[in-house]
N, C-alpha and C positions, 0 to 999 in steps of 0.2 A: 458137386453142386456148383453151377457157376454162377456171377455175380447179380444175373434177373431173376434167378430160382432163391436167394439168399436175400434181395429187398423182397420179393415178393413173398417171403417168409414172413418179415418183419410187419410187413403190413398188416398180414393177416393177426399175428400178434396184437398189433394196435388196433386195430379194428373188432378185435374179440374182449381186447378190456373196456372198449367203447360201446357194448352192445346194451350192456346194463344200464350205465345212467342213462342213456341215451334214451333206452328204450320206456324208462321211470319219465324222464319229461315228456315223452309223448304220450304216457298214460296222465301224469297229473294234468298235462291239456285236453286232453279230452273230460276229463270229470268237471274243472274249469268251464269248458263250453255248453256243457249239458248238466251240471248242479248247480243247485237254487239254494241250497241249506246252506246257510253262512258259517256253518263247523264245515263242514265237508270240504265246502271252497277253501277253508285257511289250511286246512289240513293238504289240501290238494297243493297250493300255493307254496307250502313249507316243502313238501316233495320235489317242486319243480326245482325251488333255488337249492337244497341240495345235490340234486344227481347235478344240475347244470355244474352246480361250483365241482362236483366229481369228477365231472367230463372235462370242464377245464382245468383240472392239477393234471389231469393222467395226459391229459396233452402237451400242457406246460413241459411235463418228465419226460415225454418220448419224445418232446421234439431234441432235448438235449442228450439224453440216453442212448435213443436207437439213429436219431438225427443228423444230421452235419451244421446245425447252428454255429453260430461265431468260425471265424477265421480258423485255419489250418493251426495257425502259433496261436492262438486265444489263451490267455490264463484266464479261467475264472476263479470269484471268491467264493471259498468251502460255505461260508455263510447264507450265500445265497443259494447253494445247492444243498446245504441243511433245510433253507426253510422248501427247497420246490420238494423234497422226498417227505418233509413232513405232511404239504399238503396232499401227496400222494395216500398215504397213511392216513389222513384224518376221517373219523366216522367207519373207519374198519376196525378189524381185530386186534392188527398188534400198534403198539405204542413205539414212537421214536424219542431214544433218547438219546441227544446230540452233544459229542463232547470231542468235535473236532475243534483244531486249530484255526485261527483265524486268520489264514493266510490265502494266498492264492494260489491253484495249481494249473499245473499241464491241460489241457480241455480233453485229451486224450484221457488220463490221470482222472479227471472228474470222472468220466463217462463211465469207466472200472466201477471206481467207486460209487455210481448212483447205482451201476446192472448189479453190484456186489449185494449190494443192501434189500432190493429187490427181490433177488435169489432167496438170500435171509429171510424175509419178512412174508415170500410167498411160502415158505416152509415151515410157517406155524397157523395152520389152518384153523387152530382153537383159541389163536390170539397168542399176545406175549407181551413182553419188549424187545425193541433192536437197540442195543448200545455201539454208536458209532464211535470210535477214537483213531486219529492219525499223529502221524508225525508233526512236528512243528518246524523244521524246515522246510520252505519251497523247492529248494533243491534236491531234496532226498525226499518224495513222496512214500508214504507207506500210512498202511491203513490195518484194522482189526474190527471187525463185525460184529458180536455177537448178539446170538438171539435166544430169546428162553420162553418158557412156554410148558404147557400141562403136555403138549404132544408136539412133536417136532416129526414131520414126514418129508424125506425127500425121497424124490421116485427114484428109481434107480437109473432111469434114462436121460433123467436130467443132470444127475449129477458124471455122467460119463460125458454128456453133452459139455459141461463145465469143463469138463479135463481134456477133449478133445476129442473124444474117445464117442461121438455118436455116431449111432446105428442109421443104418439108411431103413428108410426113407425121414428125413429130418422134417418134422413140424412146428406147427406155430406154438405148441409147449415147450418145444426143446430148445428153436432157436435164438431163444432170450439169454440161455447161458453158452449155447455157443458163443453168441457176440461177443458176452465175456470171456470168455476161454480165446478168442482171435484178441480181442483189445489186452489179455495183459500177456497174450504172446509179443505182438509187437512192440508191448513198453518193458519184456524181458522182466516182468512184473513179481512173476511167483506166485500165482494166482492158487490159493489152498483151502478147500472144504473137510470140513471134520465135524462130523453131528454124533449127536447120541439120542437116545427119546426124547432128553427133554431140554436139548442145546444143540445149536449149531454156532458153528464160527467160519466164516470167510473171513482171510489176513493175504496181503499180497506188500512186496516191495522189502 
């Protein structure tokens, strides 16, 4: 896969978590333009501002996640990419519970860490919690995930996708943990998935 076939993976990625809110504010506008019932319209109105506020976390996350934001050497602060994965997380299934370090890290370092949490969070389809906790040196990044929940599923394409190991032809479900499986190759990171029914954990560094 060379490097057109691998963003135009990711796209497709983004653009498939984008379908849903996206698709919610153009239904609560149209009910908007054509209802008269003053419930219906708040009801309608309350739908818009959440998908919108949806659509803007999930973009918020991929512009940094799957993105090139900030400079090549950028640190950012874990706090700030505590609160953008929460709003990733907010009004879905699983709950984030955040108990990183308040420090800054590598941008490279973050991007692990937000696809990490991701992987986690998409792999409890019944909901859960994700508990985040890293290191407290900037210099020595290292992170642990875990997630809990009444059912934990990961496909089995995904997670070979995570370890490097995907099958061709690679799509817009898989290439979200390749990215990760390429990002904590190049930070020599140690990138490790281990689930059970009703636990998962990504740990790297």
């Amino acid at each position: 896969m060379n490097d057109l076939e691998f963003a135009a993976l990711l796209v497709s990625r983004l653009c498939h978590d984008l379908v849903s809110p996206v698709g919610a504010v153009m239904n609560g506008l149209e009910v908007l333009e054509d209802e008269r019932d003053p419930e219906l319209r708040a009801d309608a109105l309350k739908l818009v501002e959440s998908s919108a506020a949806q659509a803007a976390a999930r973009l918020k996350f991929a512009r940094l996640a799957f993105g090139a934001a900030g400079s090549a050497a950028a640190a950012l602060d874990l706090n700030e990419i505590g609160r953008i994965i929460e709003g990733l997380l907010k009004g879905g299934k699983a709950e984030l519970v955040w108990q990183a370090a308040s420090v800054n890290w590598p941008k490279d370092w973050a991007k692990l860490l937000m696809n990490a949490a991701l992987l986690v969070a998409d792999s409890l389809p019944r909901g859960g919690q994700v508990v985040v906790t890293t290191s407290s040196d900037p210099g020595a990044p290292a992170f642990q995930i875990r997630g809990s929940g009444p059912a934990v599923r990961m496909l089995d394409d995904v997670a070979k996708a995570a370890r490097g190991e995907a099958s061709e032809p690679v799509d817009s479900r898989t290439i979200q943990p390749l990215l990760a499986h390429k990002l904590a190759r190049a930070l020599n990171a140690g990138l490790t998935l281990t689930w059970t029914d009703t636990e998962i954990e990504a740990a790297a560094g």
